[in-house]
N, C-alpha and C positions, 0 to 999 in steps of 0.2 A: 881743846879737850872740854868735856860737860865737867861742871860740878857737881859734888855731890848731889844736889839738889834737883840739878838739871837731867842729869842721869835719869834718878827717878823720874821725873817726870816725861821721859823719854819712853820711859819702860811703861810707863801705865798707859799712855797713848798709845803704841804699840801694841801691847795685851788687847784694846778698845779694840783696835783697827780689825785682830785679829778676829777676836771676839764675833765682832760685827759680818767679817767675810765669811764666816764656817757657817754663821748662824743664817747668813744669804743662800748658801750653797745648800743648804741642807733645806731649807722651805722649797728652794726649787728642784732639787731631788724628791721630794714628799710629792709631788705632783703624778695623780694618777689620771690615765684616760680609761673610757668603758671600752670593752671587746668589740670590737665591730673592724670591718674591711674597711680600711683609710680610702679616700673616697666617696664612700656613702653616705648621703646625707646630706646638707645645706655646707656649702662655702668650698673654697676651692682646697683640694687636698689630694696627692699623688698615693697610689698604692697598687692601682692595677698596669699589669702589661697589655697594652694593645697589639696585634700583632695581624698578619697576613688581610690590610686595606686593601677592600677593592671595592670599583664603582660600575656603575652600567649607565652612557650615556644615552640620550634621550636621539631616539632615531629620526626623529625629522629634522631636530635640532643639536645637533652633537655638542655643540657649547653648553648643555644643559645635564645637568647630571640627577638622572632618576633614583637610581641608587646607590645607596650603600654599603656593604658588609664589613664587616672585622671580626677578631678573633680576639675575649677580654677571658683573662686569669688575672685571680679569680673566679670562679662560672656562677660562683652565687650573689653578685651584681643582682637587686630587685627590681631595682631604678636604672634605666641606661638612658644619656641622652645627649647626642651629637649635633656639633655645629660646625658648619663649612666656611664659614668666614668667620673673622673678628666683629662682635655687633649684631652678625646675623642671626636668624633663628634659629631656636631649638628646635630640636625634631626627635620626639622620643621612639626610642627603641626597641625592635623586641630580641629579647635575651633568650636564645634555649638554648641550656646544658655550655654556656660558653660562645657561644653559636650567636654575633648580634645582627642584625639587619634593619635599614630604614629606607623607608619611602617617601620619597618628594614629591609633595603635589605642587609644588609651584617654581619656576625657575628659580 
C-alpha cells in the first residue's frame, strides 16, 4: 500500500501525465490543412480515383507502348503526370474535363 505521502505523490504524477497527454492530443487536433484536392502539388499524397487504363502499343514494335489514357476524379487535376515504371520518366499529361491522356516519344 502507498503512504500517505506516496499516495500523493502518485496523484500528482498522474495529474502531470494527464495533463501532458490532452495537451498533446489537443496541439495535434489544432492542426489545420489549406483547401485543395490531395494530390495536387509537390510530394506524394493519395486523393484522386484513377480509373478505366488504357494503352496503345506501338505497331512496329508492340513491346513499346505509345500511349496512354485514364479516367482521374476529381476532373479539376491542373497538373497531371504519369510514369510507367519505378525510376522511369515522367510524362505530363493532358487533362480535359476528367479525360487524361499521354504520349511517348521514346520507348
Amino acid at each position: 500500500m502507498f503512504s500517505f505521502l506516496g499516495l500523493k505523490g502518485f496523484i500528482r504524477t498522474l495529474a502531470a501525465v494527464a495533463v501532458v497527454a490532452g495537451g498533446s492530443y489537443a496541439f495535434t487536433a489544432s492542426n489545420t490543412v489549406p483547401t485543395t484536392q490531395a494530390g495536387q502539388g509537390t510530394g506524394t499524397v493519395s486523393g484522386y480515383t484513377v480509373t478505366s487504363v488504357g494503352y496503345t502499343l506501338n505497331a512496329s514494335t508492340p513491346t513499346n507502348v505509345d500511349a496512354v489514357t485514364f479516367t482521374i476524379s476529381p476532373a479539376t487535376a491542373t497538373t497531371v503526370k504519369a510514369q510507367l515504371v519505378a525510376a522511369g520518366t515522367w510524362y505530363s499529361c493532358v487533362n480535359t474535363a476528367g479525360s487524361v491522356s499521354y504520349a511517348i516519344t521514346s520507348p
